[in-house]
C-alpha positions in Angstrom: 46.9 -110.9 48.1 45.8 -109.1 45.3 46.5 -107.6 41.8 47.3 -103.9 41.6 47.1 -101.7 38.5 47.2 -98.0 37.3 48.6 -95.4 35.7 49.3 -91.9 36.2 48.8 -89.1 33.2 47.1 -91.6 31.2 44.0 -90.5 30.2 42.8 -94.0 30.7 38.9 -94.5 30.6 36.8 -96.3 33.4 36.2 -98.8 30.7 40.2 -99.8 29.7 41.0 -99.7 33.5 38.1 -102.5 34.1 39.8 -104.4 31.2 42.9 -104.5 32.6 41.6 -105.1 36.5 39.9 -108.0 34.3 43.3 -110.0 33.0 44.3 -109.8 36.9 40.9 -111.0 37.9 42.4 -114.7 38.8 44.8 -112.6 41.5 41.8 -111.2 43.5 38.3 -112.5 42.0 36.4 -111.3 45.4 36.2 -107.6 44.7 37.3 -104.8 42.2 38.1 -101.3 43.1 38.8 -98.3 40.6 39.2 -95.0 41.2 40.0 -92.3 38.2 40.8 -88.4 38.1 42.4 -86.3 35.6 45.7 -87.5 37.0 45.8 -90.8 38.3 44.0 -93.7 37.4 44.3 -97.2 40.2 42.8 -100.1 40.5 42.6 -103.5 43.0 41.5 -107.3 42.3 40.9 -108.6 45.7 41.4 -111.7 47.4 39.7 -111.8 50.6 41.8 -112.7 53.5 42.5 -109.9 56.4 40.2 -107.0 57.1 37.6 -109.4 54.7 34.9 -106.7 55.3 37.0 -103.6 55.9 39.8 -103.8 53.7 38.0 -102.0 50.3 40.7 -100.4 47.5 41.8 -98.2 46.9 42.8 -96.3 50.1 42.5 -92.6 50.7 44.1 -89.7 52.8 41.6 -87.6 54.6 41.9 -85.1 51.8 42.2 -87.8 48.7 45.6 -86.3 48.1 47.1 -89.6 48.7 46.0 -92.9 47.0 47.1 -96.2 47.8 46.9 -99.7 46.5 49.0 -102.5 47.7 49.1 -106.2 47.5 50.3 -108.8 50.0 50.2 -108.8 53.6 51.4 -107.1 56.5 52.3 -109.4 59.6 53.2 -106.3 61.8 50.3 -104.0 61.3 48.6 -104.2 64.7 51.7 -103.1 65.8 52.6 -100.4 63.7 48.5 -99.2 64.1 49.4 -98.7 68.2 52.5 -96.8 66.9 50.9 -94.5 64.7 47.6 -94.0 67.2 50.2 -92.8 69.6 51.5 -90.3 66.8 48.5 -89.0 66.8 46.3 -90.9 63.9 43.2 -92.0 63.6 41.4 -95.3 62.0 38.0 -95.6 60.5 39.5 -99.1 59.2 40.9 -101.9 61.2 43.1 -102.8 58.2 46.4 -103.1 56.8 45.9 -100.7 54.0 45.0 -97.9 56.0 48.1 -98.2 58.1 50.0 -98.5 55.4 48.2 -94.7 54.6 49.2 -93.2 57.5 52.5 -95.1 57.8 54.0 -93.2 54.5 51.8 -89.5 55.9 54.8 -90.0 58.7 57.6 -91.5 57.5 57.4 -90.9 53.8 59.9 -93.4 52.3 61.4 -94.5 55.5 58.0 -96.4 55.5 59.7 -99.6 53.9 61.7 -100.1 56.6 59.3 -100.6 59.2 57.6 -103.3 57.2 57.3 -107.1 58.4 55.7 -108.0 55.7 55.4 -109.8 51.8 53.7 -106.7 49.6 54.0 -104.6 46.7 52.0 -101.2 46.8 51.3 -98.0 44.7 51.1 -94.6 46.4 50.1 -91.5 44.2 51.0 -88.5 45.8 48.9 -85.5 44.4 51.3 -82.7 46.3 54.3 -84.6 45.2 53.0 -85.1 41.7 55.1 -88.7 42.1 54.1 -92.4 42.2 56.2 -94.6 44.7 56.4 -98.3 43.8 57.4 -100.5 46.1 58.0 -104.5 47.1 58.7 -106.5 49.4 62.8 -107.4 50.9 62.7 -110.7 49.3 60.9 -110.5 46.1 57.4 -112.7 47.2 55.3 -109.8 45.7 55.5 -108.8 41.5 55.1 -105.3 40.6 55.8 -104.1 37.1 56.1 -100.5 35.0 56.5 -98.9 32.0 57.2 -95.2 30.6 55.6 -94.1 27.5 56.1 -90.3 27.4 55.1 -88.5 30.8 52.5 -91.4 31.1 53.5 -94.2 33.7 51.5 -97.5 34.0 51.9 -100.2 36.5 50.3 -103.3 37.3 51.4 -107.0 39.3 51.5 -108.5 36.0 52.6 -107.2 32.4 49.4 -108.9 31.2 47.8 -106.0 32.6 50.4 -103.5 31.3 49.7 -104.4 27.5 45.9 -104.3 27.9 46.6 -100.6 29.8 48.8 -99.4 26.8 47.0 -101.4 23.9 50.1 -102.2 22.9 52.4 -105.7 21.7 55.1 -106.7 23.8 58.3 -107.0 22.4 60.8 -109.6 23.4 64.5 -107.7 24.6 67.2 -110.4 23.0 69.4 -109.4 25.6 67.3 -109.5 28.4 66.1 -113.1 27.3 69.8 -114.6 27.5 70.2 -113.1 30.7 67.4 -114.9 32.1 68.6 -117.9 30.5 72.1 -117.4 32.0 71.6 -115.8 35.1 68.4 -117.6 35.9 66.8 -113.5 35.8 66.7 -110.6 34.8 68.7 -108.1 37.2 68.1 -104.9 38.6 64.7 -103.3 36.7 65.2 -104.8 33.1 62.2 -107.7 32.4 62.2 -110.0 29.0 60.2 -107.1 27.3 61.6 -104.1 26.1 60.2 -101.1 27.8 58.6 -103.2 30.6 60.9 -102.6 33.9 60.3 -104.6 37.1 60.4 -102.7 40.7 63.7 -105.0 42.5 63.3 -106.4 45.6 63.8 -104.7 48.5 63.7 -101.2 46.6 61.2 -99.0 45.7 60.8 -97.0 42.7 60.2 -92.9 42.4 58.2 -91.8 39.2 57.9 -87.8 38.6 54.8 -86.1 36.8 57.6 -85.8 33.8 58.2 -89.7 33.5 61.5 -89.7 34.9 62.1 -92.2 37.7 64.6 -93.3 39.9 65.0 -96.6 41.8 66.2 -96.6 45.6 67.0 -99.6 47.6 65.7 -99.4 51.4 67.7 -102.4 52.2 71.3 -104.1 51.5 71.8 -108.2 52.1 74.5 -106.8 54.2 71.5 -105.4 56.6 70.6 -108.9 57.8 73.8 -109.0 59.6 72.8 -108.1 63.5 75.7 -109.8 64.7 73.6 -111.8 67.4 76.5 -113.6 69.5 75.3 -117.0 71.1 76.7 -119.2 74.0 76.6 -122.4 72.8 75.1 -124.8 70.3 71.7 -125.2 72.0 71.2 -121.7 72.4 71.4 -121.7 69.2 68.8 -124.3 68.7 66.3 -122.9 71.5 66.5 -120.2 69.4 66.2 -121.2 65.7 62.9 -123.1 67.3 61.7 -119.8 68.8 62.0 -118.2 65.9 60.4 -120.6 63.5 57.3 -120.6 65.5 56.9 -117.0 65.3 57.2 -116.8 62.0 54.5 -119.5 61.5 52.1 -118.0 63.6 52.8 -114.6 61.5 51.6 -116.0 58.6 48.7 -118.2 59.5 47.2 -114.6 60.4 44.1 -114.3 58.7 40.3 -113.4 59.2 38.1 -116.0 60.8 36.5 -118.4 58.5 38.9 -118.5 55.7 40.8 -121.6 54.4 44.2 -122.1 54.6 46.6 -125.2 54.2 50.4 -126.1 53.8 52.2 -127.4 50.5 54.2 -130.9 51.8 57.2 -131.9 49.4 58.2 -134.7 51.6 61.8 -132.9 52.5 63.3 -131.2 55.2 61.5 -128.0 55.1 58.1 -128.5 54.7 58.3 -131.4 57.3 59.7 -128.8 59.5 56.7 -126.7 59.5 54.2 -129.4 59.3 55.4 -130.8 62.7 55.8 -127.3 64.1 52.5 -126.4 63.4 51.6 -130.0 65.3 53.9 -129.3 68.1 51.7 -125.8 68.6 48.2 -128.2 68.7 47.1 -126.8 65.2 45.9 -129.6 63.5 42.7 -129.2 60.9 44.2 -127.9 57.7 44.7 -129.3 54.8 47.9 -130.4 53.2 49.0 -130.3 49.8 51.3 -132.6 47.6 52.5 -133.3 44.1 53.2 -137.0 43.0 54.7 -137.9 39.6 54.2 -141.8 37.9 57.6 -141.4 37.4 59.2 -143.1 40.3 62.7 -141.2 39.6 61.3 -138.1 40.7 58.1 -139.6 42.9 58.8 -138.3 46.6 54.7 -139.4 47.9 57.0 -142.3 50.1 58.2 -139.6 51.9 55.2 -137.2 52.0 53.2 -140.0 53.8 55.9 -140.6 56.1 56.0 -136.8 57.1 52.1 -136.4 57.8 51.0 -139.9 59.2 49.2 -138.5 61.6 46.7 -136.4 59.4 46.0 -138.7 56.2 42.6 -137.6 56.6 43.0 -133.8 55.2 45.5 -135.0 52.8 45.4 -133.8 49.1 48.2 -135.9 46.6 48.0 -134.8 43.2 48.9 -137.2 40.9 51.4 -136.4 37.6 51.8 -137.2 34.5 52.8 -136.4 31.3 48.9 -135.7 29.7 48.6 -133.4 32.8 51.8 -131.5 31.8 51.2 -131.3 28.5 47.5 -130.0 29.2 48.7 -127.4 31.7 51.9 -126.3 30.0 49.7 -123.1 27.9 47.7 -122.0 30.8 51.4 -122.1 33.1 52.9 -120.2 30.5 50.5 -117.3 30.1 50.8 -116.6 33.8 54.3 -117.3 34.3 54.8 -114.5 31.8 58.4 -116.1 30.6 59.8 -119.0 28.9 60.9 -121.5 31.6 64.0 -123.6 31.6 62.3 -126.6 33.9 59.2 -127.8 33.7 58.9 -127.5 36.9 56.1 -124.7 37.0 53.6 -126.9 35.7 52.6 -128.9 38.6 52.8 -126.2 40.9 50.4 -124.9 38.6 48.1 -128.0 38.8 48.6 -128.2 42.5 47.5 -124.3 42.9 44.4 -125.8 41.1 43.5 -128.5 43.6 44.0 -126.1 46.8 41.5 -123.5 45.4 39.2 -126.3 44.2 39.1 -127.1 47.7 38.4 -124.2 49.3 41.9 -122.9 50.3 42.9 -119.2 49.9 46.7 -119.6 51.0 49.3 -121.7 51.9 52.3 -122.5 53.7 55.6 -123.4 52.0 58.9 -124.2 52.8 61.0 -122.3 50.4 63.9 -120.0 51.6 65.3 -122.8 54.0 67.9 -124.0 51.4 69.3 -120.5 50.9 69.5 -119.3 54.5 70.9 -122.6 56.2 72.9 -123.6 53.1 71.0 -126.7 51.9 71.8 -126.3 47.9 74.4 -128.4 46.2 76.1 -124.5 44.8 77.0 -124.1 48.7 78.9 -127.7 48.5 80.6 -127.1 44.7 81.4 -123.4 46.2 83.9 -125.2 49.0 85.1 -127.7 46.7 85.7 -125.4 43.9 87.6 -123.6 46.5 89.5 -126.5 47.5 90.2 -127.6 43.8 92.1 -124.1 43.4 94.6 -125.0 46.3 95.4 -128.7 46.1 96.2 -131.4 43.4 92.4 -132.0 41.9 93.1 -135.8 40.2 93.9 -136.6 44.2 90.4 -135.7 45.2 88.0 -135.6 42.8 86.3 -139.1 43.1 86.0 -138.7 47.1 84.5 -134.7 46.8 82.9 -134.7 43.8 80.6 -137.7 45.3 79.1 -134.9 47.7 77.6 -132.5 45.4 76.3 -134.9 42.6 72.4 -135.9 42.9 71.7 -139.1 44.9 70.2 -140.7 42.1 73.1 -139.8 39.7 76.1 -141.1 41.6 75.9 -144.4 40.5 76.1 -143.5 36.8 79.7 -143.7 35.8 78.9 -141.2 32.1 77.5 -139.0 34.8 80.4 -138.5 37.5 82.7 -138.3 34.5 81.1 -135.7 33.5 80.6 -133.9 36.5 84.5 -134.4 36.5 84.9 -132.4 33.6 82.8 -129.8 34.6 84.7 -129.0 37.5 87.5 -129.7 36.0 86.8 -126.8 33.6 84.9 -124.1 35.5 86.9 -120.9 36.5 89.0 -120.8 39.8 89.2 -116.8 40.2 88.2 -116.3 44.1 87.7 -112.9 43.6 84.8 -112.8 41.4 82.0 -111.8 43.3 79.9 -114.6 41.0 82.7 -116.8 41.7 79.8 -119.7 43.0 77.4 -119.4 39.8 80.6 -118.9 37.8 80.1 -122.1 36.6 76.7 -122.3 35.6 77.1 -118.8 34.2 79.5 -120.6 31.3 77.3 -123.5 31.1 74.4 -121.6 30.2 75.8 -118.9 28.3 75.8 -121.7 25.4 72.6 -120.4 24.5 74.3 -117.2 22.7 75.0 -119.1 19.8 71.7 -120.9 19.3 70.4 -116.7 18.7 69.9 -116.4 15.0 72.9 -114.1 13.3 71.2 -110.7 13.6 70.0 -110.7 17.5 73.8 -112.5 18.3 75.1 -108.8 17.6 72.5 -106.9 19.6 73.4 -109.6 22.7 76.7 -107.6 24.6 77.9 -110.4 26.7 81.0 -109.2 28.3 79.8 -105.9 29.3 76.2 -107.3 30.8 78.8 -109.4 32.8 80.7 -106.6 33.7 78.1 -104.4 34.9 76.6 -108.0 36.8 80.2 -108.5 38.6 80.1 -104.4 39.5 76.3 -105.0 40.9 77.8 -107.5 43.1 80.8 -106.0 44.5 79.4 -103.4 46.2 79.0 -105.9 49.0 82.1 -107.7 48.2 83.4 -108.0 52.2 81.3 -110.6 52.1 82.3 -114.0 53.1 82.2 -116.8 50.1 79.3 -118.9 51.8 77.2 -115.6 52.3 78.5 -114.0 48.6 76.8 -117.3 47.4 73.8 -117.0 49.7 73.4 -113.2 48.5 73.4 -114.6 44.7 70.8 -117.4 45.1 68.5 -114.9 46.8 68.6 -112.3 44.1 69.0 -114.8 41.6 67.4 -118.1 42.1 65.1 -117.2 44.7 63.5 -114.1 43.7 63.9 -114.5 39.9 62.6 -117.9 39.9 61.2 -119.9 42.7 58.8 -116.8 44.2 58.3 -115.5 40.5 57.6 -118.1 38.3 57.4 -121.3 40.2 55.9 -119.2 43.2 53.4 -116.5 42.7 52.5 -116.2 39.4 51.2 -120.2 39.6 49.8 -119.8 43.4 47.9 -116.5 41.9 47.0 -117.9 38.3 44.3 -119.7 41.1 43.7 -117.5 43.6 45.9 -119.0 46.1 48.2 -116.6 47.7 52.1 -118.1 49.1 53.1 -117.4 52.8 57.2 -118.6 53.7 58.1 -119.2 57.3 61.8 -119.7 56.4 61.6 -115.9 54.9 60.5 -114.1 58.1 62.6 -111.2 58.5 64.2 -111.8 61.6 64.9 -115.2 60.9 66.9 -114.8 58.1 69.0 -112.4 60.3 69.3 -115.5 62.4 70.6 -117.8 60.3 72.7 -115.0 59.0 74.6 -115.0 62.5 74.8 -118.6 62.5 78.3 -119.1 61.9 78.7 -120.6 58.3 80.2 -124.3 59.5 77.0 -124.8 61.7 75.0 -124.3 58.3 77.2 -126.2 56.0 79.4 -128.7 57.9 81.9 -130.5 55.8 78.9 -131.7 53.0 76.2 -131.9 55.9 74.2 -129.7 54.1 71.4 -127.3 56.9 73.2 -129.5 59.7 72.2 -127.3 62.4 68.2 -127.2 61.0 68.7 -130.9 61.0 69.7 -130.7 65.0 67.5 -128.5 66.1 64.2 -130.7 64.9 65.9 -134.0 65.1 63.7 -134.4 67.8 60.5 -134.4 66.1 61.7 -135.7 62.4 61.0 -139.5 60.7 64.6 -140.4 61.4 64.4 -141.4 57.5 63.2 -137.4 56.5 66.3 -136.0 58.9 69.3 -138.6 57.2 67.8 -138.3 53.7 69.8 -136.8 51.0 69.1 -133.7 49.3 66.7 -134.1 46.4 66.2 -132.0 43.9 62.0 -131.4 42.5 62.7 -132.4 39.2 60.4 -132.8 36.1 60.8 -134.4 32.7 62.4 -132.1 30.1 63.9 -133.6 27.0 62.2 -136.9 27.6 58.8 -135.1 27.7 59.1 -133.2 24.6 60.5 -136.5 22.6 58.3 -138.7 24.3 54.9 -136.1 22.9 56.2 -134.8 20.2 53.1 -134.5 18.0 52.6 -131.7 20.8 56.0 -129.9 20.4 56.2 -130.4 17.2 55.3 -126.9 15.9 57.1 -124.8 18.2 60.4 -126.5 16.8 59.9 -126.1 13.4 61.5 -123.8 10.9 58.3 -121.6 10.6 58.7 -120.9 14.4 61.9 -119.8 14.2 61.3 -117.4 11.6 57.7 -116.6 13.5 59.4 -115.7 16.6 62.5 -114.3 15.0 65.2 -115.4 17.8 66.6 -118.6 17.0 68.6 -120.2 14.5 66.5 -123.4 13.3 69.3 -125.4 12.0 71.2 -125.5 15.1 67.2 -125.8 17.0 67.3 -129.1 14.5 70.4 -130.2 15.8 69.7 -129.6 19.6 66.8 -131.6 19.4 68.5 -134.3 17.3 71.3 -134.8 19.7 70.4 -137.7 22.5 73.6 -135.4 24.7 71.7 -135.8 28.2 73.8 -133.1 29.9 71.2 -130.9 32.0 72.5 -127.4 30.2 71.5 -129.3 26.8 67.9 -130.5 28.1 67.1 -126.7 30.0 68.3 -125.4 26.7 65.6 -127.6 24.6 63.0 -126.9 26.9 63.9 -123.2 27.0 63.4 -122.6 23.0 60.2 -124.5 22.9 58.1 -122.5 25.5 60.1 -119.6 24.7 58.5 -120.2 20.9 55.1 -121.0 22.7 55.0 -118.0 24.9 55.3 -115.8 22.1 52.0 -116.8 20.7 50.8 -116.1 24.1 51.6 -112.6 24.9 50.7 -111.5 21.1 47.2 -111.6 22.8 47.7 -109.7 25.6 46.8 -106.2 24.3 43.9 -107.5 22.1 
C-alpha cells in the first residue's frame, strides 16, 4: 500500500508536492516518487511489499502520455499480465503498476472491472486532457479530491489536500450530521466543504475545465451469479474452497517481508487463523488487543483460538492512560470525529505490528455483513415480525435475541430495548427500513447544532435523496437490502475507513480481508438467506462449515460486540476532556450549542445514542484543533 497525491493544472512546485508526499510519509516511508510538467503534477509514498525492487512511481506509457499512480494491491495481476502479453504488450517491469498501464491503454475504463484487487489509483491522460480516479468495489482503499477553478488536486488523505492547496479546511454542518446519523458520508460528499471522496466501487472523470463526473463500474446487485448448489455440503466444500483462495490471495507478497494476522478471539479471525494452519503455514505473528476492563476483555478467547502458536503471539494490553495518550494522534489520521472509541486501540495495535517488523496483516472483517452475523440482520426479522403480529405477546421471548450477551440480564436495559422497538418505524417499503431505527436514534444530534448551523442542516430532503440512492436496487430482498446498507454504510464508511486503514496506515501497516474476496462475497450472496441467518443463529452456515476445526467454546459463543469505554472514559479523565467541553469550545469550533453540551454531559442517561453522542462532540471539538494545522 501506499499514499498517492497530485494535481492537475496546478502550478504546484517540486517543493509543495514534497510537502504534501511528506504528511502521507507514515502511508509509504520506503520510497517517494514525484514527477511534474506544466500539466500534471503526481506523487507516491511507498510501502514496500510486491515488485519491492521493481515497482518505482509513478508509472509511464511508452510515450509519457499516460501517468499512473495507484495504491493497494492487485491479487490478479500475473494473470491479467499473460492476458495483455497475448494482446500484444510488452513489460520492462514485473509489477502491478505497470499492468495496471497497459490494462487502461486496452480497455480504458472497462479496466475496473477486471480488477481482483483492494486499490485506489490516478491516471492522467495527456490526449484526453482528463484525470480518472478510481477505488476499489468495497471501499478498502481512500482516495480524495477537490476542485478549485480548473485546478484538480487529489491525494489518499485530505491531510495532503490542505498542504497541496495551502488552504483551511472547513467543516460542512450537514455533512457532519450525516456522518453522525448515517454512520458516513454518502456518495462523494466528505465532512469538509469542497473536499469530495471517490465512492466505492466507482471511479471519478475530471476534464482539463474542472468539471467531473462520477461513474459506478459496479452495482451490489452485480454480486448476484445465481450459483445453484445441491445440497448443504456442497455448500460447505465450497465456502471452504473459497476461503482458502482468498487467503492465499492475500498473503501474496515479495520474499522476505513480514506479515501477520489481527486475532479478536471471535468467529472470524479464528476462522482464518485455523485455515492458514490447516494449509501448514505456521510462522507469523499474531496480533491482539486486551482491555483491563474485564466487560469488554476477549484475551480468554484469543488464547483459546491460537494455543498452538503462543510463541509468536503479540497481546496488547488496554487501558484508559493508553487511550487517552493515543486519542490525538488517532484523530489526526482518522481525519473525522469518531462516535466509538473504538479507533484507538486499533491504532495502538497498528503500533505494536510495525514495531515488530510486520508490513500487513490479515483481518477478519467483512464476515459479519456477508453471512449475516450483525444484531441489524436479527432486529430487521423481528421488526418485520413486530409489524404483523401482537408485539406485547412476543417481545420478552424475541427481543432476548438481538440484545448484547452482557446486557440481557439488566432489567433498565431490556426495558429499554422494549421501547425502542416499540417505537421505531414499521414501513416495509423503505429501502432504509433496517437502519430506520438507528437513523431516528441518532438524528438526536440536530438539536445539540447551535441555532444558526440547525437552519443550514436539510434533514428531510438529505433523507429523501438517501431513500432515492437506495431504491434504485430496491428488488432486493430485506436480508440483502440490509446487507447492501451495512456495506456502504458501516463497512466502508467506518470499519475500512476509520477503524481500518487510516489507523493500519497511520503505522505503515497495510490491511488485507479474506472475507472481502470478490468471488466470495458472490458466494455468500447465493447462499440462500436462512442458511446465513437461521431463526437468531446468526453466520450459521460459517459456523458449520468450520465446526470441524473450532474450540467448541469459539463456534457456540455469542456474538460480541468490540466495545470501548465512552462516557465512562471521558467522566472517569476529565481533567483531560475538560477543555473540549467547555463553553470557549463551543464558540471556538462554532457547531454546538454549549448549554445543551452542559446538559449531555451532566445527565448519568446510559442509553448508547446518548454516550456516542458525548463522545462525538468532544473529538469532534478536538479534531478541529487538529486539521487547523494541516495547511500550515
Amino acid at each position: 500500500m501506499c499514499g498517492i497525491f497530485g494535481a492537475v493544472n496546478s502550478g504546484l512546485s517540486n517543493e509543495q508536492l514534497m510537502k504534501a508526499g511528506k504528511s502521507l510519509q507514515h502511508r509509504g516511508p520506503d520510497e517517494i516518487g514525484l514527477y511534474i510538467d506544466q500539466h500534471v503534477a503526481l506523487g507516491s509514498q511507498r510501502l514496500k511489499i510486491v515488485g519491492i525492487e521493481s515497482g518505482k512511481q509513478p508509472f509511464f506509457s511508452d510515450d509519457k502520455g499516460i501517468k499512473l499512480v495507484f495504491n493497494g494491491e492487485i491479487y490478479n495481476y500475473q494473470i491479467l499480465k499473460k492476458e495483455l502479453e497475448s494482446a500484444g504488450y510488452h513489460f520492462r517491469l514485473n509489477c502491478e503498476g505497470e499492468v495496471l498501464l497497459h490494462l487502461y491503454e486496452e480497455y480504458k475504463m472497462d479496466m475496473f472491472c477486471r480488477i481482483d484487487g483492494q486499490f485506489a489509483l490516478a491516471i492522467y491522460d495527456a490526449e484526453e486532457e482528463k484525470l480518472y480516479i478510481g477505488r476499489d468495489s468495497v471501499g478498502i482503499c481512500p482516495a480524495y479530491f477537490l476542485i478549485q477553478g480548473s485546478a484538480c488536486y487529489f491525494a489518499s488523505e485530505i491531510k495532503a489536500l490542505a498542504s497541496m492547496v495551502q488552504r483551511k479546511m472547513e467543516i460542512n454542518p450537514q455533512s457532519l450530521y450525516e456522518q453522525f446519523t448515517y454512520w458516513t458520508t454518502l456518495e462523494e460528499r466528505s465532512i469538509f466543504k469542497d473536499v469530495c471522496q471517490v465512492p466505492k466501487a466507482s471511479y471519478v472523470e475530471i476534464n482539463s475545465n474542472g468539471q467531473y463526473e462520477i461513474y459506478q463500474y459496479q452495482k451490489f446487485s452485480d454480486y448476484d451469479h445465481s450459483i445453484l448448489f445441491k445440497n448443504i455440503e456442497e455448500i460447505k466444500e465450497v465456502i471452504e474452497k473459497s476461503m482458502k483462495e482468498a487467503i492465499s490471495k492475500r498473503i501474496m507478497c515479495d520474499s522476505g517481508v513480514k506479515w501477520g494476522m489481527y486475532l479478536s478471539g471471535g468467529l472470524d479471525s479464528t476462522i482464518i487463523f485455523k485455515l492458514l494452519d490447516s494449509m501448514d503455514i505456521k510462522k507469523f505473528p499474531i496480533y491482539s488487543i486486551s482491555f483491563k476492563r474485564k466487560g469488554i476483555d476477549e484475551s480468554a478467547y484469543q488464547k483459546l483460538a491460537c494455543s498452538n502458536q503462543i510463541q509468536n503471539y503479540h497481546v496488547v494490553e488496554i487501558d484508559d492512560n493508553k487511550l487517552i495518550d493515543n486519542i490525538q494522534n488517532t484523530l489526526h489520521h482518522c481525519e473525522a470525529p469518531l462516535y466509538k472509541f473504538g479507533a484507538v486501540p486499533m491504532y495502538i495495535l497498528s503500533k505494536e505490528a510495525r514495531k515488530d517488523g510486520t508490513k500487513f496483516v490479515l483481518s477478519g472483517e467483512g464476515a459479519d455483513e456477508i453471512f449475516y452475523g450483525y444484531d441489524i440482520y436479527k432486529e430487521t426479522l423481528l421488526r418485520k415480525y413486530l409489524s404483523k403480529n401482537n408485539y406485547s405477546e412476543i417481545r420478552l421471548k424475541d427481543i432476548k435475541h438481538v440484545v448484547p450477551p452482557q446486557n440481557r440480564n439488566n432489567k433498565y436495559m431490556m426495558q429499554g430495548y422494549e421501547q425502542y422497538y416499540a417505537a421505531s418505524s414499521v414501513n416495509l417499503d423503505d429501502p432504509l427500513f433496517c437502519i430506520r431505527p438507528r437513523i431516528e436514534a441518532s438524528s438526536i444530534i440536530y438539536k445539540y447544532f447551535n441555532e444558526e448551523l440547525r437552519k443550514e442542516i436539510d434533514r428531510e430532503n438529505l433523507d429523501k435523496a438517501i431513500k432515492t440512492h437506495y431504491k434504485a436496487e430496491n428488488s432486493l430482498k430485506m436480508l440483502k437490502q440490509c446487507q447492501k446498507v451495512e456495506m456502504d454504510n458501516l463497512l466502508a464508511g467506518y470499519l475500512l475507513s476509520i477503524q481500518g486503514d487510516r489507523v493500519l496506515m497511520a503505522n505503515s501497516v497495510e490491511g488485507r480481508y479474506p472475507f472481502l474476496d470478490n468471488e466470495l462475497i458472490s458466494l455468500a450472496y447465493s447462499i440462500p438467506d436462512y442458511l446465513k441467518l437461521h431463526g437468531y443463529n446468526e453466520k450459521y452456515i460459517l459456523k458449520e462449515t468450520f465446526s470441524g476445526i473450532l474450540p467448541k467454546q469459539i463456534v457456540r459463543r455469542n456474538k460480541f460486540q468490540y466495545s470501548t469505554p465512552g462516557r465512562e472514559l471521558i467522566h472517569n479523565k476529565f481533567e483531560f476532556f475538560e477543555e473540549y467541553l467547555t463553553k470557549a469550545a463551543c464558540e471556538e469550533c462554532g457547531l454546538f450549542d454549549y448549554k445543551l453540551v452542559k446538559d449531555l454531559l451532566e445527565d448519568r442517561n446510559m442509553a448508547i445514542t446518548t454516550d456516542m453522542l458525548l463522545v462525538f462532540i468532544v473529538t469532534t471539538h478536538m479534531f478541529y484543533k487538529i486539521f487547523q494545522k494541516w495547511a500550515g
